[in-house]
Each structure stands twice: as structure tokens, then as C-alpha cells.
N, C-alpha and C positions, 0 to 999 in steps of 0.2 A: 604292437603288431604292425605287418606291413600291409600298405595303401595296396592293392592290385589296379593298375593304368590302361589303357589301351591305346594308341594311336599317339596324335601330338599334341601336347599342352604346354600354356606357359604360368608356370608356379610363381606367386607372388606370397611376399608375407606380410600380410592382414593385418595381422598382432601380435604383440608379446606382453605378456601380464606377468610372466614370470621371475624369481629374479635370480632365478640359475639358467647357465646356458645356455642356450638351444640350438640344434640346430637338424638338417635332414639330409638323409644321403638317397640320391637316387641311384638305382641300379637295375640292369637288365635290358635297357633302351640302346638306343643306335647311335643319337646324341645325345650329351646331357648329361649322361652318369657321373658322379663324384660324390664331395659333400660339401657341406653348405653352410656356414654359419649364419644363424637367425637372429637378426641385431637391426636398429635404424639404420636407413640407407641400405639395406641387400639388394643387390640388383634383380630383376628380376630372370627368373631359369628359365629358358627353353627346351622340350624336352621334345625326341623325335622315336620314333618306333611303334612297333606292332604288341610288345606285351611290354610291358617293367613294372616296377613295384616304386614306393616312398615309405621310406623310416623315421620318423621323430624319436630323434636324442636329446636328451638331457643331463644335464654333469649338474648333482647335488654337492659337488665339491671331492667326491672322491669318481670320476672318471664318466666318461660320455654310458647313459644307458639308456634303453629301448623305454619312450615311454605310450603310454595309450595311448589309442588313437580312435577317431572316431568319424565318420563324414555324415556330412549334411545333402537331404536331396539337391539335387541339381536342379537349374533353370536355364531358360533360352533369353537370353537378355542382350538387343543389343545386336543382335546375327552371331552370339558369343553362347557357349555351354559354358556354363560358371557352378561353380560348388564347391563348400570348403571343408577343410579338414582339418576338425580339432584335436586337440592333446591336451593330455594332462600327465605331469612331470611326477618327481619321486615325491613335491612336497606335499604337506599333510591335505590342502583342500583339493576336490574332486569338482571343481567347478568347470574342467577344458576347454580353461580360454588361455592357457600358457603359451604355446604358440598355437596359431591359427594360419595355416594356409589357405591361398585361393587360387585354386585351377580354374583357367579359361582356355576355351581353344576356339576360333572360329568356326561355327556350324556348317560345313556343307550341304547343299541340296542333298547329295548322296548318304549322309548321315543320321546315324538313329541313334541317341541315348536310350536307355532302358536302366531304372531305378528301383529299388524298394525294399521290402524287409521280406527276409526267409524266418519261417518257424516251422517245427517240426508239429505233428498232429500223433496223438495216440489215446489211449481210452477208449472211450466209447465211441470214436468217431466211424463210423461205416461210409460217409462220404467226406470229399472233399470239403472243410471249412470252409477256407478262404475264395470258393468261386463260388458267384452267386447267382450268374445266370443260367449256371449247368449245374447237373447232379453227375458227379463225376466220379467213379469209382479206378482209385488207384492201383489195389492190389490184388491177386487171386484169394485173398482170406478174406479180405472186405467183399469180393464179389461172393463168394459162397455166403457171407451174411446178409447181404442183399438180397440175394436168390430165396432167404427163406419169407421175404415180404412177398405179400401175393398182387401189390399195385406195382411192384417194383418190378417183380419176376415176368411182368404179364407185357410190361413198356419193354424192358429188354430183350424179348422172346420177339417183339413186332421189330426192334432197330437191328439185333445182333442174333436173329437165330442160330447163325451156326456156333456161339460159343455158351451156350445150352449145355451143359454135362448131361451126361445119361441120369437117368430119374434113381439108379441106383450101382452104385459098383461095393460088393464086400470088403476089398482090400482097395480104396483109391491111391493111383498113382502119387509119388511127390508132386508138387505144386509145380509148373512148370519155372525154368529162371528168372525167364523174361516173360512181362504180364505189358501186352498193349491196354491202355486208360481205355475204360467206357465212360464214354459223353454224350449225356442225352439233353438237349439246347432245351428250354423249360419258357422259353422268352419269342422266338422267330419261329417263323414258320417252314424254315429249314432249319433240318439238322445243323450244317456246316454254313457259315454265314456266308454271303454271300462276299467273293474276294473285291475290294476297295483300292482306286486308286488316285493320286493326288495329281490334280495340273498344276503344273506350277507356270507362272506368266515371268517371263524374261523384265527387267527392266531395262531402259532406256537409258546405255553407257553415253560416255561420254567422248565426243569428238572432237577434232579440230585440235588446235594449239595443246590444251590442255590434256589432253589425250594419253590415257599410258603405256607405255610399251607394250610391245607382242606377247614377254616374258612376264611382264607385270599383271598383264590380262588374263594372262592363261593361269597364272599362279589364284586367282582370285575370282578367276571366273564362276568358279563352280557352287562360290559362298553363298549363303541361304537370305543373307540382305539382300544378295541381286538380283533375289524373285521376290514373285510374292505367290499365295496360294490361291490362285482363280478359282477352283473347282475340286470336289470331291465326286466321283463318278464312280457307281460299279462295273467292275470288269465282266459281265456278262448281263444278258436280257432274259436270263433263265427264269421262267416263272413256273413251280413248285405246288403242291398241294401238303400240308402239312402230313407224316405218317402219323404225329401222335393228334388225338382231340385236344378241344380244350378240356375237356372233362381231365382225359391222360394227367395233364401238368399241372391239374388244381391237387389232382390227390396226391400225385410225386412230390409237390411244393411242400405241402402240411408234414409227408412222410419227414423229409428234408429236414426242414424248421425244428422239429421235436428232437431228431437227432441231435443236431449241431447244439444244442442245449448242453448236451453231455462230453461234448467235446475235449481235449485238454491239449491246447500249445502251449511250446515252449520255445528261446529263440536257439536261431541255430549260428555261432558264432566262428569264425576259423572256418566256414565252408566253401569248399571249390565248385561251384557252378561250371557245369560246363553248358553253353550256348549252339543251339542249332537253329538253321532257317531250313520251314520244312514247306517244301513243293505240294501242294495237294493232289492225290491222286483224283483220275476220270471220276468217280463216285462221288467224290466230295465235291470237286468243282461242280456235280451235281445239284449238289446239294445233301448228297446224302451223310448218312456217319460216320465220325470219323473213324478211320480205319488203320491208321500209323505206316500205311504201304506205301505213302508217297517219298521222294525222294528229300533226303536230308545232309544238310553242307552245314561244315563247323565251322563255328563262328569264334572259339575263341573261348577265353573262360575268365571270371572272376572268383574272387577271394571276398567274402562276408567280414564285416569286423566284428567287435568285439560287443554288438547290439543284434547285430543277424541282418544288418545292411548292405547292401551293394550299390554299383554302377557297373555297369558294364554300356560302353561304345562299340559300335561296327559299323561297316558298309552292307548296303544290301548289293548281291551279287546276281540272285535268278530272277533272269528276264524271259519275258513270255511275249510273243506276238498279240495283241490283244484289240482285234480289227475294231470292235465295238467302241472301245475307247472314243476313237478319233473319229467316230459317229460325232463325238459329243464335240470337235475342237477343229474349230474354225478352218479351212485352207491359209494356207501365209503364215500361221501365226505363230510366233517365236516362243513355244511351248518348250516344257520337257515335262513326261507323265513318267509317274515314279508308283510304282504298283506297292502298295502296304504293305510289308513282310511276315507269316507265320514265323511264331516263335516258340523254340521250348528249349527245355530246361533238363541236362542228365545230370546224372551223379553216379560216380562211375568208384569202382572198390578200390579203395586207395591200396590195397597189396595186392591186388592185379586190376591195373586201371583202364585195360581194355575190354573190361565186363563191369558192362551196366549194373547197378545197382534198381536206379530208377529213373526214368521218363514220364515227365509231363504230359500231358495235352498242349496243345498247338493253345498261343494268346492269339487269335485273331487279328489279322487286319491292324497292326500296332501300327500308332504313327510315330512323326520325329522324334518327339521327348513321349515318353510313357511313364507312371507308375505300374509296378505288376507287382504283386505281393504275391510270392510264392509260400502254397504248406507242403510239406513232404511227410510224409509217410516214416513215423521215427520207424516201425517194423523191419525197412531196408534201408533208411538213412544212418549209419552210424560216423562217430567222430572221425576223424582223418586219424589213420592210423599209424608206427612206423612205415618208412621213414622217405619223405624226399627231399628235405630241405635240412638235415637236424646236423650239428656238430657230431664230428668221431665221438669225440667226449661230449657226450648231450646233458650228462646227470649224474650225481653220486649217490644213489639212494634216490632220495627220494626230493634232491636237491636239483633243480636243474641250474644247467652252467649253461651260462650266455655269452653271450661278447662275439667276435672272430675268431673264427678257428684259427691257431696259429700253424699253419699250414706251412710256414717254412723251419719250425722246429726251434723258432728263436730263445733266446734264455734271456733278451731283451724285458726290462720291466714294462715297457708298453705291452709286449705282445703273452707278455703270461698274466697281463691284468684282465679278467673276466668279468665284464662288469653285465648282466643282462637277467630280463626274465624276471627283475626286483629283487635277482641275490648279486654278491660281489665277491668272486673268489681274486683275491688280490695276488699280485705279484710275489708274495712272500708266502703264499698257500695258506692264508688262516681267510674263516669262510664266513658270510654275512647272508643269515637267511631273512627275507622278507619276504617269498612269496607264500601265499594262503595254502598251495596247493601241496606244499612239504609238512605241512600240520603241524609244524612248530614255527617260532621265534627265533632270532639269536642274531648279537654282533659279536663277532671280531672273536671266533673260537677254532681249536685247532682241530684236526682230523684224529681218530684212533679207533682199532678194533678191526671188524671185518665191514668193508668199505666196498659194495656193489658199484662197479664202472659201467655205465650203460652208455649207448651211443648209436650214429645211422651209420651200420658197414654197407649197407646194400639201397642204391635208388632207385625206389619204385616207381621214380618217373625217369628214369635213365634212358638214354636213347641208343639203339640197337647196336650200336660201333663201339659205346661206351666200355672201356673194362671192367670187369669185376675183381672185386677184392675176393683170393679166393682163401689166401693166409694174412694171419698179423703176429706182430710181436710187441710186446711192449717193453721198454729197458727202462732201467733209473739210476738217477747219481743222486748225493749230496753237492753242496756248493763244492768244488774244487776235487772233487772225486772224475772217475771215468765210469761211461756208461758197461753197464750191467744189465742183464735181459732178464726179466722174469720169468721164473720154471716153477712157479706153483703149477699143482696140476688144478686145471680146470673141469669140471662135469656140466652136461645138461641130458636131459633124460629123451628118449623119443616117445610118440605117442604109440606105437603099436606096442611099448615094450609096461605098458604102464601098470599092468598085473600080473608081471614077473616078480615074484616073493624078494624079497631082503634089495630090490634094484633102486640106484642111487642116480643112475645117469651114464650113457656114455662118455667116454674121454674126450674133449675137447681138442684137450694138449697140455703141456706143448709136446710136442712133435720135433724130432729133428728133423731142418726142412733145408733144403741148399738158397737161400736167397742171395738177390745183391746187397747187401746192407751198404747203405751208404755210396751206392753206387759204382762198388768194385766188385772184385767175382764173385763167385758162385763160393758162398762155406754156407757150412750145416748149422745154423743155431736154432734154439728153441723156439718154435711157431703155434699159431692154435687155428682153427680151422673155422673158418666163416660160416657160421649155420645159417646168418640172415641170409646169404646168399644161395646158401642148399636149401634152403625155405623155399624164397623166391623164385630162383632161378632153376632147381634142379628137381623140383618137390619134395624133397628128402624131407620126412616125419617128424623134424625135432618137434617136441612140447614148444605151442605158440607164447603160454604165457612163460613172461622174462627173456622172453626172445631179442630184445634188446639187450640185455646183459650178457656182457663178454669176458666180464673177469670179476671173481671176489678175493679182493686185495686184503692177504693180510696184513696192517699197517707195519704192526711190530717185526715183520724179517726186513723192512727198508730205512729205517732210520737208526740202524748201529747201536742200538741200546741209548742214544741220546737223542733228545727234543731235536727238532731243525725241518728246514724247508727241503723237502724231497723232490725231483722234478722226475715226471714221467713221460715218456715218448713211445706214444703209440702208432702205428703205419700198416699199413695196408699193401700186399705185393700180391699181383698176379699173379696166373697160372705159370708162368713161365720164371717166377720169380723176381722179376723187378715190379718197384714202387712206382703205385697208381700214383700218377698227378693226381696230389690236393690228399693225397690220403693218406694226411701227418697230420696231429695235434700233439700237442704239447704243455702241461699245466704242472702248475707247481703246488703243491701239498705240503702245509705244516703239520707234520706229526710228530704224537707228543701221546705218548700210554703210561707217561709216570703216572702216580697217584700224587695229589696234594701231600703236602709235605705237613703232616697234619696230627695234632692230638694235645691229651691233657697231659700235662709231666706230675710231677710229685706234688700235691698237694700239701701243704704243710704250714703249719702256726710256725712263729717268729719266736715263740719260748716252748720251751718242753714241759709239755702236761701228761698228767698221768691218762696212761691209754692204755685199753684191753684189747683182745683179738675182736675182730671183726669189726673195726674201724669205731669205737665208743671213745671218748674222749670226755673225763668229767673234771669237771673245770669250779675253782673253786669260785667264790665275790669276786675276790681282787684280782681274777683270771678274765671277767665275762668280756672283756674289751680288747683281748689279744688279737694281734693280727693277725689277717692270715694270707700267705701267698700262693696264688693257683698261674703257676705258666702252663701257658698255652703255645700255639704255634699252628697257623692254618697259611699256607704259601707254596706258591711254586714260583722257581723263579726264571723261570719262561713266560710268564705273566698271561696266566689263563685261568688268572683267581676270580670266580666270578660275584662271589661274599662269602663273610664268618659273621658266627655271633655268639660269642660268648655269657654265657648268662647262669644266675645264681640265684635258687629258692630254699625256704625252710617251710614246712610244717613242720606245727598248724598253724604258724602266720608267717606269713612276709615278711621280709626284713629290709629296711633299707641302709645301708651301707655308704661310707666314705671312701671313695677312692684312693688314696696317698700316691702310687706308683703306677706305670710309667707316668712322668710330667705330662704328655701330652691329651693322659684322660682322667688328669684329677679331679677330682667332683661327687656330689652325693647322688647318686643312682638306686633306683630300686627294680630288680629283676636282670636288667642287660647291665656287663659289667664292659663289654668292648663290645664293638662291630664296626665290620668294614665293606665298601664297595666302591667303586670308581665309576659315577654315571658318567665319566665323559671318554670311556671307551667304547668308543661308539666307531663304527664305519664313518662315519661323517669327519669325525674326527682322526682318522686313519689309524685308528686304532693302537694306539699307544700303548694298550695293555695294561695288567694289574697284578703286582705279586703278592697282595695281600697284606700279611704281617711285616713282609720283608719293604716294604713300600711304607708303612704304618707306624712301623717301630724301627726300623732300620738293623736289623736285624734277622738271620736265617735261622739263628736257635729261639729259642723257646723267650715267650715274653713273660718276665714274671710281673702279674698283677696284684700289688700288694692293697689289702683294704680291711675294715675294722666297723662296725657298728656305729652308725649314726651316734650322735650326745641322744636322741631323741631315744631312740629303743633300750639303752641301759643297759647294752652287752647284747650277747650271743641268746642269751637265754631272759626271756622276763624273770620279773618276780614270780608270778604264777605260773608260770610254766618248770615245768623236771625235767622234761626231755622232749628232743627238738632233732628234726632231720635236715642236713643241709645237703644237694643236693645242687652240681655243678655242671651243664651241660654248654659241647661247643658243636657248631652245626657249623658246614662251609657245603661248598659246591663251585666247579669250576667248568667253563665252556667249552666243551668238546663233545663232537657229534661223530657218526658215521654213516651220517646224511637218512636218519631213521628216526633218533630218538629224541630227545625235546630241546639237545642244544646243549642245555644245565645237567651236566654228569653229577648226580647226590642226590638225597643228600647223604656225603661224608659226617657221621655221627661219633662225639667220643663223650665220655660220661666217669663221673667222680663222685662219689658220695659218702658221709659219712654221719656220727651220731653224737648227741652231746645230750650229759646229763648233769643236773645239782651234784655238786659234791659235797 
């Protein structure tokens, strides 16, 4: 996953434990963007800007992929913010010490770090977990549960009279959208603390000879080594009388305590914080409660990783006249007072990110470096949803594809290699699932069936000038073919239309549409119609779920009746018809809908014995040792055999048997007569593939395996025995998904059987 940055740092590499290799790309900064290889001696990166991100890759030997990431609190060490950020690669240990970066940046005076863990709160929780000097009530459902305690109802009635609901309504309104936090301080004798600010004391540069330049000075002036901190003073001489008793906050505390008991967090990983500094209104600079009416300036946002940790850097920007201050700070004296910043926390709906979801209370009075451990409310915190970061082609099913989008449409083996997410759709379109979240396994299998393309048409963080995708098309060739446009018709249903009898969906497309294809005039070819975008942007009713899906591909009308690597090109054109920059991908798919080439052939003894209908066979003394031949044949020879097993029983006993034929599996066996698999097609090993029998025996027909009773068992039949069932079964299965089902298509079953008696 990716590091979320803010400001300037310089990225060093720590360590490398690993022995695939590494490396990190940074992206979205001003300087400094590229990539990077992680090896002894990297120099180290400078990195310049207001937001960017960092990626760790790792190449397990079959191509660079996105590996975990993880960071570590931060420290002031030095007049330096330092913190590092570990990874751990595709191989088997989870230790993340593969590569290890370390960010440093010089602290400025003007500077705040702010660190810690987010988790989500639900259950039983009616207040805020994770704040322990306040009894904080997040949401209008929690506040109406509060409301029914009578020590609770009676403190809130004395801080927040006016959001008191009428003692009774029959039909109560919807909850309102936006719910300002109740904060009742349980610790001071103000509601709202009192605002804090730092002196800091200049030190004593250096002159004469040695002296550094104008530019030199000015660049470094501002660093947090060149003060020191004289003084913490509050920004007012306000003196208060507490609204609540102490009695109030001994009963609120125990109400509190008993709660939190029942509580249940979880962490919240992949989260966008968004950061505000909040101005305190007249009431609160009172002292009074807090009220959310003061004014708020953004700060900026982070991204949580894959533990529910963050960092997030800023400057503080709202400065206040604050006379009383410099009561406290001397005439002459080469100060600078830096007033403590109010802080909080939104979380805004990821498919419309200019409505809040949810707001914090203010963290008080934060200084340089903090911890703050945020809980949210799962009720209105949910996952980041489609889409603002996600490939065209984001997923097959239930497979997600990583790597780079190939957004210039290339047929280049680098840029159809899809290596990300812990799956690897290779260059040749055959697909390696490893991640957990597809609910199966699998290397090195090919595509077939009906094959769900999902992907991000529409950015929900897109900026106002940005185009929208309003049509796409998708085309395909074979190798050396010319492209072809897909004219499946596509459905998705709307919500209003959902208890319309016998209703499957509206038409999608395609549509004849005039685009520029390719960047010449205007012709009509088959188009389908951007719902993410009539979601988004137009409100239009489609059904949200599967709303990322844009097409279900029938594999079988693209690959000509034969196996092979299919390539697809999918793009995105305005209203006006021409192709959004960046709104191409292009991937390659091996499909493959044959069935194993698979089964028992004729069964049959090596002499002719007397036999009745219905497979009996009775066999004389001088017979009970005859041989017998069972071909088989389990292959495909596109090499997506993923095993066979050939095997032979008798009731009422076992028998074990001498192999004679083919050479390669002579031998005394009992039960399996052949089996085959190839553990070393493997992704890792680029997948070389496996045709089974054709691989095995060198052969596409039928293998005949000839075999005859052990010396030990004395023929086909004991002495004591009269009649005897033999029974001949071949089991195979070969690798092909369509990104749903477990990878392993079978199992492909075939069956022989027959009967023997004393004659």
C-alpha cells in the first residue's frame, strides 16, 4: 500500500533483509518523484511538496510488485522528524524488515507532527472509547442513548440545553446529517481548556568570519535546533467557575467506565483522514462548551496503513493578537510565541467527498510532536469506496489486477505485465491468484466462461475542470489479428425500476456512438454508457451494487474456437467524443474453454476370455494372471493440466499389481496405477506449464497401461474367492478461473468397471 507524505523529507535506506529486490517509487511531489532501487550505497532521496505518496516494490523474480507497508511512530531527534517505514516482500516470512526506510526532515519552529492509530468503535459503545478526559458523544444515535441515563441527560441539559429534543414527538424526524460531538471536560474546571501557547527563546547565531550567508540564514532560520522552549503560558487570564460539580463528573466517570467495558474496536486500515485547525469560537475561548461554530482551515489529509496508523505534518497558520502573552516575555527579548493548534479529524463519503461523514472534537492545545489516537464511530465510518485511485481495469471477478495502468495501449511485454495486489496477470494473459481476498489460490491458469471486468470510470476525487468519461468501448485481437470492438449487449438494472415483474436491467450498450477512435473522425461504432458517471455526476438511479462492473465477457466469442492470448482495449471518450487522457488500459487474457482432453479408452485383457453381457469375465487357473490393458489419456496441450490420477480397486480385497507398461512407471503398485502434476509451475517460475499425459508419456493419444497381478496375490482372483469387482477410476483437473471459482476447474471424472468369476 502507499506511504501518504506531506511537506519535505529525505528518504534514506535503513535496511534490506531481503534477498529479492527492492525498491520504492515516489510519486505526486514537486521534487523527487521517480523510482528507486534499494541496494547498498542508494544515495539518499530528497523529496519536496505539499502532498505525495511512497510505494515498496519487490520483484520475487517474476516482476516489481507492491509490497506491505507499514510505519513506525515518529520522533524529534536531533531538531530532525525521523520515522521509518517497513515492508515486507512476497516472500514467505512476515517479519518487515525487507526493506526498511528512514524519513528525516528538519523540524521547523512552525511545525507540528501528529501520529497514531485509528480504530473504528461499535457495539455497545454510547461514548467515545479512546478519549479519557471527556465523555464525548459522537453521533445523534449515541446521543438519544445517552439521553435515556438520567446523570447523563441532567449534565447535558446544564452544558447543551438547546439540543434537548422535545420530551415527545409520534413520528420523529430523520436523524439530522451532520451531528456536532457533545464534550463534557470530566478533568478541568472549564469546559474548553484553556488555549496554550509556547515561547520559544532564539539562540545565539553565529558571527564574524564564520558567519553564513543571508540565503543560508534565511533557509535555516526557522529550524527548531535554533530555539529552545523558554516557556509555556496560557493565552488568557480567564478565570471560570466550573458549570458541572464535582459530584457531576464522579457520577458521569463510573456511568463512562462501565460502558467502555462493552465496547468493541477494530482497526481502520486504508483510511483518508482529513485534518483541520479549528479557531475557537467567543464561548469557548470562554471557557465554555464546545460548540463546532468556530472557524475551520484545512489542513491536509493522510492515508492510514495497513495497521490503522498514520502521520500526518502541517504548519500552523491562525494567528490571534494575544496582548496577555507578552505580559509574560520580557522587552528586547528575541522570542517567537507560537500559540498551540486545535485539532480534528473528518472523514468525508468517499462517492461524494464533499459531505461529511464525520467530525471529531477539537485535540486540544496539541504541541510539536503529539500522539492522538483516534476512534470513529463504525455507524458513519465505512471503507473507502469506488473509486479515486483504481485502474480502468481494477479486477476480474473477484481477482484484482495491479501493476500500471497501461494507459498508452502498449502490446509491450513490460507494459501488459500486471504484477500487483499479491496477484500477477502476466504478459501472455494466464493469471496467478494470491491474494486472500479472491477466496481462492492458483498459479499460472488460464481465463474461461463469463468473466466480470470491473474497474474506476469515474473520480470521486476528480477536480471540477476534469473530464468525464461519458462513453467506452472495449476492442480485441489475437496476436497478429486487427482490432475488433465488443458488441455484446450489456445490462444493469436501476433502482426505481426493481419491482418491475420479469425486469433484467436496462441496456447499457452498446450503442452506436460517433467517437474519435484512434484519434481521427467522428464514425459510429459500438459504445456503452458510463453509469459510474450517471451515479456520480448526474444522479441517475442505476443499482449501486456491481456498480463497478462494466462488462461480462463472454470468454468463448474472443478466442476463435482456439486456446491463445486475447488482448483487450478498453478507453473512455467524452461527451463530445474524444479520448480522456489516461482513459486506456489494456491487458492481455489467455483463454482457453476446451475441456481436458480426457478419459478411459477400452479396457481390455491381452488374451481372449470367455465374457457375458454386462462386463463378467470368468477366467479359468491357467487365466488368473492375464494381463490387462487400461489406456487412459488426461492433457491439454496448451499446458493447463493441473493433475490426473489414475487408480485401480477390487472387491472384497485389494490387489496389488505389477506394472509392465509404459517404461517410465514400471513397478509394483497398489491402488494408484499413474499420476501426474508439475510443482514447478509456478508463477515464480514463469510458469512453464503442464500437459499432463502429453508431457508424461509423450504422447496426445491414449496411454496404454499394461499390468498383471503381483507373484504375491496368485492372480486376478484368490483361491477363496469366486467373484471379484474391478473397478478403474481417472480423476484430473486443470487451472482455469473466471476470476470466481477456485482456480482448479474438476474434478473431470471417468470410470471402468468390470466383473470376474471362477470358471
Amino acid at each position: 500500500m502507499l506511504i501518504s507524505m506531506q511537506g519535505n523529507w529525505t528518504i534514506r535506506v535503513k535496511s534490506k533483509e531481503a534477498s529479492f529486490p527492492q525498491r520504492f517509487v515516489v510519486a505526486g511531489a514537486a521534487t523527487g518523484n521517480g523510482t528507486y532501487d534499494a541496494k547498498a550505497g542508494t544515495a539518499d532521496v530528497s523529496v519536496t511538496g505539499t502532498q505525495w505518496s511512497i510505494a515498496i516494490l519487490n520483484d520475487p523474480g517474476t516482476g516489481f510488485r507492491l509490497s506491505d507497508t507499514r510505519i513506525k511512530f515518529p520522533t524529534l531527534s536531533g531538531g530532525n522528524f525521523v520515522f521509518d517505514i517497513e515492508s515486507n516482500d512476497a516472500g514467505s516470512d512476515k517479519d518487515f524488515n525487507d526493506l526498511v526506510l528512514t524519513c528525516s526532515s528538519p523540524a521547523s519552529v512552525f511545525d507540528y507532527l501528529i501520529y497514531g492509530n485509528v480504530t473504528l468503535y461499535s457495539n455497545g459503545c454510547v461514548f467515545n472509547p479512546c478519549i479519557r478526559r471527556y465523555l464525548v458523544i459522537d453521533t445523534y444515535a449515541k446521543f438519544l442513548q445517552a439521553l435515556k441515563m438520567d446523570k447523563i441527560r441532567e449534565v447535558i441539559t446544564k452544558l447543551y440545553p438547546e439540543r434537548i429534543p422535545p420530551i415527545h414527538i409520534p413520528n420523529p424526524p430523520d436523524p439530522p446529517p451532520f451531528f456536532t460531538p457533545i464534550m463534557i471536560n470530566l478533568v478541568d474546571e472549564v469546559q474548553t481548556p484553556i488555549q496554550i501557547a509556547d515561547v520559544f527563546q532564539r539562540k545565539e547565531t553565529q558571527t564574524g568570519k564564520g558567519a553564513k550567508s543571508n540565503a543560508e540564514s534565511t533557509a535555516a532560520g526557522d529550524a527548531l535546533a535554533n530555539f529552545t522552549l523558554a516557556n509555556s503560558v496560557t493565552a488568557s487570564n480567564l478565570s471560570t467557575e466550573s458549570t458541572l460539580s464535582r459530584i457531576d463528573k464522579i457520577g458521569i466517570g463510573n456511568i463512562v467506565d462501565g460502558i467502555r467495558l462493552a465496547c468493541v474496536t477494530e482497526p481502520a486500515p486504508n483510511l483518508t483522514l482529513n485534518f483541520l485547525e479549528y479557531d475557537r469560537s467567543v464561548s469557548e475561548l470562554a471557557g465554555g462548551p464546545y460548540t463546532g461554530t468556530g472557524d475551520k482551515l484545512e489542513l491536509g489529509n493522510a492515508i492510514t496503513d495497513m495497521n490503522g496508523n498514520y502521520i500526518f505534518r502541517f504548519t500552523q497558520t491562525i494567528a490571534e493578537a494575544l496582548n496577555e502573552i507578552f505580559n509574560d516575555v520580557a522587552s528586547g527579548e528575541n522570542v517567537l510565541v507560537q500559540v498551540r493548534p486545535d485539532i480534528i479529524v473528518k472523514v468525508t463519503d468517499s462517492l461524494h467527498p464533499t459531505v461529511t461523514l464525520f467530525e471529531s472534537t477539537p485535540y486540544f492545545n496539541v504541541p510539536q510532536i503529539k500522539q492522538i489516537n483516534f476512534c470513529l464511530p463504525a455507524e458513519k465510518v465505512r471503507p473507502t469506496s469506488l473509486c479515486f485511485n483504481g485502474n480502468l481495469i481494477g479486477s476480474l471477478g473477484n481477482v484484482f489486477i495491479g501493476g500500471a495502468q497501461n494507459t498508452t495501449g502498449s502490446l509491450s511485454a513490460a507494459a501488459l505485465d500486471r504484477n500487483g495486489y499479491n496477484n500477477h496477470l502476466s504478459a501472455s494473459g494466464k493469471i496467478t491468484v494470491h491474494n486472500s481476498q479472491a477466496g481462492f489460490g492458483v498459479d499460472c491458469a488460464c481465463w474461461g466462461g463469463l468473466i466480470d471486468v470491473k474497474g474506476c470510470m469515474y473520480n470521486l476525487q476528480r477536480k471540477p475542470n476534469d473530464p468525464v468519461i461519458r462513453r467506452y468501448t472495449i476492442r480485441y485481437k489475437k496476436s497478429g489479428g486487427t482490432w475488433q470492438f465488443v458488441n455484446q449487449a450489456y445490462l444493469h438494472p436501476k433502482f426505481s425500476k426493481r419491482f418491475l415483474p420479469l425486469y433484467n436491467g436496462d441496456l447499457v450498450g452498446p450503442f452506436s456512438t460517433p467517437l474519435h477512435v484512434d484519434g481521427g473522425p467522428l464514425q459510429s461504432v459500438p459504445a456503452y454508457i458510463n453509469i459510474q458517471a450517471e451515479v456520480f455526476f448526474d444522479g441517475v438511479d442505476w443499482e449501486f451494487s456491481n456498480l463497478d462492473r462494466y462488462m461480462q465477457l463472454a470468454s468463448s466469442l474472443y478466442d476463435g474456437g482456439t486456446p491463445g492470448t486475447v488482448y483487450f482495449l478498453v478507453e473512455g471518450y467524452d461527451g463530445s467524443g474524444n479520448l480522456v487522457p489516461a482513459a486506456k488500459d489494456l491487458i492481455a487474457l489467455y483463454i482457453h474453454n476446451r475441456p481436458l482432453d480426457f478419459g478411459i479408452g477400452d479396457v481390455h485383457f491381452t488374451a481372449t476370455l470367455e465374457s457375458v453381457p454386462c462386463g463378467l469375465y470368468r477366467m479359468k487357473d491357467t487365466e488368473l494372471n492375464t494381463p490387462l490393458v487400461v489406456p487412459f489419456k488426461s492433457n491439454d496441450p496448451y499446458g493447463f493440466v493441473d493433475h490426473y490420477t489414475l487408480t485401480l480397486g477390487k472387491c472384497p480385497q485389494q490387489i496389488t499389481v505389477d506394472l509392465t507398461a509404459p517404461p517410465s512407471i514400471v513397478g509394483t503398485v497398489t491402488g494408484t496405477l499413474a499420476s501426474g502434476s508439475n510443482g514447478g509451475n509456478t508463477d515464480g517460475n514463469n510458469c512453464p506449464g503442464y500437459t499432463g499425459t502429453i508431457a508424461d508419456f509423450g504422447t496426445s493419444g491414449f496411454v496404454n497401461v499394461t499390468l498383471q497381478p503381483s507373484a504375491s496375490e496368485g492372480g486376478w482372483l484368490k483361491m477363496t474367492e469366486q467373484f471379484a469387482v474391478i473397478s478403474i477410476g481417472l480423476e484430473g483437473a486443470m487451472r482455469r478461473t473466471n476470476g470466481y471459482n477456485t482456480g482448479i476447474e474438476g474434478p473431470y471424472l471417468s470410470s471402468a468397471q468390470f466383473y470376474l468369476e471362477h470358471k
